[in-house]
C-alpha angles and dihedrals in degrees: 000000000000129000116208113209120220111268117249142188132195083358099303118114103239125241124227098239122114130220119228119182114246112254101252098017084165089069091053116104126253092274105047082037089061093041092047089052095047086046084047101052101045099046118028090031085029092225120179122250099246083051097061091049097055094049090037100042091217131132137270097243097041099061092034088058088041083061102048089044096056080040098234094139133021140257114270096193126093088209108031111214103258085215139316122340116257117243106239094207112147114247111206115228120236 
């Protein structure tokens, strides 16, 4: 018997899901145009994701969160953040 282990890529489990490009992408606007790129480039040219980020000039963590969103890829966290971290800086009180 052979086990199959879930196929990966830049160190995510990938999901099933396939991405398929929106009818008319050149009516999006500039935001879902960029997400739908980045979608673009890592599943159907299967792009890595450090590639993305040198011809999109975008971040790490950027692409990274565009993927889990479109949940292309899962969640590598045993406790995903819930939002944004707080910033901890000391108000003074008047």
């Amino acid at each position: 018997m052979q086990w199959l282990d879930p196929p990966q890529r830049d160190g995510f489990q990938l999901t099933r899901k396939v991405f398929v490009l929106p009818a008319k992408p050149t009516a999006l606007d500039l935001a879902t145009k960029r997400k739908v790129t980045v979608c673009n480039l890592f599943a159907n040219y299967e792009q890595s994701i450090a590639d993305i980020v040198r011809l999109l000039d975008e971040s790490y963590e950027s692409v990274v969160g565009i993927l889990l969103a479109e949940k292309l890829v899962h969640e590598r966290r045993k406790e995903p953040r819930e939002s944004a971290p707080q910033s901890h800086r000391f108000k003074p009180q008047r």
